[in-house]
C-alpha positions in Angstrom: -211.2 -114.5 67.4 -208.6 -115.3 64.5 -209.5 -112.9 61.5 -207.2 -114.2 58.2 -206.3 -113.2 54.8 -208.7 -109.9 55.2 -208.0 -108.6 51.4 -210.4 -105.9 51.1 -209.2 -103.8 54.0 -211.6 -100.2 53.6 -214.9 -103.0 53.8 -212.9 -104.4 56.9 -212.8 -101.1 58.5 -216.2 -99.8 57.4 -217.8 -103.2 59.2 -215.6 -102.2 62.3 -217.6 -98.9 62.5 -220.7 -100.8 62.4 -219.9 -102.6 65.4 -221.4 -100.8 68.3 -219.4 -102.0 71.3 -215.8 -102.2 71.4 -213.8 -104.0 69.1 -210.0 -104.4 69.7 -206.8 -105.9 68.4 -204.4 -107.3 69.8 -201.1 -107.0 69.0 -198.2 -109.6 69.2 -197.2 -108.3 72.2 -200.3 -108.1 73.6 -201.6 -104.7 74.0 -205.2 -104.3 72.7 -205.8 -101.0 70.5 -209.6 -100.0 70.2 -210.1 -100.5 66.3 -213.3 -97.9 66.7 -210.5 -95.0 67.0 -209.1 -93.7 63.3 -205.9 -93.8 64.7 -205.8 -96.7 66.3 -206.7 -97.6 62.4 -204.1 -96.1 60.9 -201.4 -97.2 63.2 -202.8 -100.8 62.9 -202.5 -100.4 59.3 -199.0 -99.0 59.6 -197.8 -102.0 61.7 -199.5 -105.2 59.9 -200.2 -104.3 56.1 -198.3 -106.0 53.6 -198.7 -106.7 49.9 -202.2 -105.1 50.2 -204.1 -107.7 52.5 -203.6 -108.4 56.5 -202.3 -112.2 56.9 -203.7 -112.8 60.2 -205.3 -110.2 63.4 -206.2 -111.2 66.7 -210.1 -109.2 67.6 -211.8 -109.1 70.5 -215.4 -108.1 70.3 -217.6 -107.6 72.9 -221.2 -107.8 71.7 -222.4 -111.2 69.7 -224.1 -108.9 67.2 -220.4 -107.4 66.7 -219.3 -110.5 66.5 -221.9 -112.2 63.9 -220.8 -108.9 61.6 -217.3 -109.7 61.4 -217.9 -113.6 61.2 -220.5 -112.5 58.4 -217.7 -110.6 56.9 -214.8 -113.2 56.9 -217.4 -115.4 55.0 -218.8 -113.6 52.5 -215.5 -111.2 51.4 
């Protein structure tokens, strides 16, 4: 799924550690970093933050409820 203009980045992150299967990004090379791990967190952070909102990640969750939390998030933040 297609995640854009995520402004509010700590209520992104606290939603992700809600989730209680995996949830990954994937990178524009396409390697998949598990979102669940702090540092994968942080390094994601590192790599895409700019001007204090993420443009555009790539997620793949892997339980529907996982999946109706961040759709629920995108729509209501």
């Amino acid at each position: 799924m297609k995640v854009q203009n995520i402004k509010n980045i700590d209520k992104f992150f606290k939603v992700i550690d809600t989730c209680k299967g995996k949830v990954e990004l994937v990178t524009g090379e396409g390697d998949r970093l598990n979102l669940k791990s702090k540092l994968s967190q942080y390094v994601s952070l590192a790599n895409i933050f700019s001007n204090g909102e993420i443009p555009e990640l790539e997620l793949i969750a892997y339980e529907r409820e996982d999946i109706d939390k961040l759709i629920e998030f995108m729509m209501n933040d």
